[in-house]
C-alpha positions in Angstrom: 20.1 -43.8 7.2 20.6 -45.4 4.2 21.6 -49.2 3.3 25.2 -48.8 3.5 24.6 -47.5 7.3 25.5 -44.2 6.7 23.6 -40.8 7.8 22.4 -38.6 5.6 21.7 -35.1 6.4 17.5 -34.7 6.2 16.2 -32.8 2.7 12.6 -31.6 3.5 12.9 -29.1 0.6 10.9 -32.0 -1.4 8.2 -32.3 1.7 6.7 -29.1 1.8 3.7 -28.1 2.8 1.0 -25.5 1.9 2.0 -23.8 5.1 5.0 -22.8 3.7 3.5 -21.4 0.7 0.9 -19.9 2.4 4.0 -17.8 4.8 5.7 -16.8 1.6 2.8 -15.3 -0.1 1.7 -13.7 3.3 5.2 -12.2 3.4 5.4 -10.9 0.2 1.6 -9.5 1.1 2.8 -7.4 4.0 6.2 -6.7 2.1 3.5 -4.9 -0.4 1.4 -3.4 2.0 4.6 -1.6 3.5 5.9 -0.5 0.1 2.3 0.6 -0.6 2.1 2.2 3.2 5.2 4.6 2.2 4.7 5.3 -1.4 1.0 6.9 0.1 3.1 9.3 2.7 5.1 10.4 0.5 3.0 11.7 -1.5 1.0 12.8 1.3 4.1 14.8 2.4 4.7 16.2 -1.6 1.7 17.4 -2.3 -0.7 17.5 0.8 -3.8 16.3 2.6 -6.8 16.0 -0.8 -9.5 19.2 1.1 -12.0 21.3 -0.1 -13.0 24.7 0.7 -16.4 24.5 3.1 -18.6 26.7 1.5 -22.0 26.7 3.9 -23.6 26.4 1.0 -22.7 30.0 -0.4 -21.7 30.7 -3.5 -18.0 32.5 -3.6 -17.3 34.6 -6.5 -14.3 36.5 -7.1 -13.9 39.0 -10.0 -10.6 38.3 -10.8 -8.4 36.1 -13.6 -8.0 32.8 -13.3 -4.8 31.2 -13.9 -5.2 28.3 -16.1 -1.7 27.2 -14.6 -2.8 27.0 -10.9 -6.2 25.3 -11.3 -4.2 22.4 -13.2 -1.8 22.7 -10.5 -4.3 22.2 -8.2 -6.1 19.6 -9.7 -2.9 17.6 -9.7 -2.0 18.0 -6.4 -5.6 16.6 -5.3 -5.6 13.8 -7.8 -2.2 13.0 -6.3 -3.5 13.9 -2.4 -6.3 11.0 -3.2 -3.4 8.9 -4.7 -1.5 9.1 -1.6 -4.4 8.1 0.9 -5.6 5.7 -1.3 -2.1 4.0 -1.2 -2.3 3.7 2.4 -5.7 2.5 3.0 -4.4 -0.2 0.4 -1.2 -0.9 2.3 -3.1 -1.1 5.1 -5.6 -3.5 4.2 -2.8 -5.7 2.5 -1.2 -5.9 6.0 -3.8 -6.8 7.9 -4.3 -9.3 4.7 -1.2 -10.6 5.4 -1.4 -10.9 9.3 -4.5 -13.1 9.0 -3.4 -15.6 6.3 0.0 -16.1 8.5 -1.9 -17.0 11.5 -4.6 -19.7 9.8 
């Protein structure tokens, strides 16, 4: 109420607290952590699960050419592989981030 006797509608934009702050940068966290999440399975999807061939510990030798375009090939599809996973071990990690600084 003010002096005139009239009500005014309550503004508590001006009496916030760290709570609220805290929520938005938790929700923006697990906003990331989902963007991150399916950025990694995609790529996962694209260009496959990083592996390498066991060996046993024996050498392999082939006595043929090697094509300069599939090893780079190759390399690029670990490198990206890695990339992928490490995305959603990231995305992850931010949700679970996320989850814990919403609930303290």
């Amino acid at each position: 109420m003010t002096r005139d006797g009239e009500e005014r509608p309550i503004d508590d934009s001006e009496d916030r607290t760290a709570s609220d702050e805290t929520l938005s940068m938790a929700a923006i966290c697990n906003i990331a952590g989902l963007l991150m999440d399916l950025a990694g399975v995609i790529l996962l999807f694209q260009y496959g699960m990083p592996y390498r061939v066991r060996t046993g510990g024996s050498e392999i030798r082939l006595h043929g050419r090697t094509d300069q375009e599939t090893v780079k090939a190759e390399y690029l599809y670990e490198r990206l592989g890695f990339v992928g996973l490490a995305l959603i071990f990231l995305g992850t990690a931010a949700q679970v981030v996320a989850t814990v600084w919403s609930v303290r």
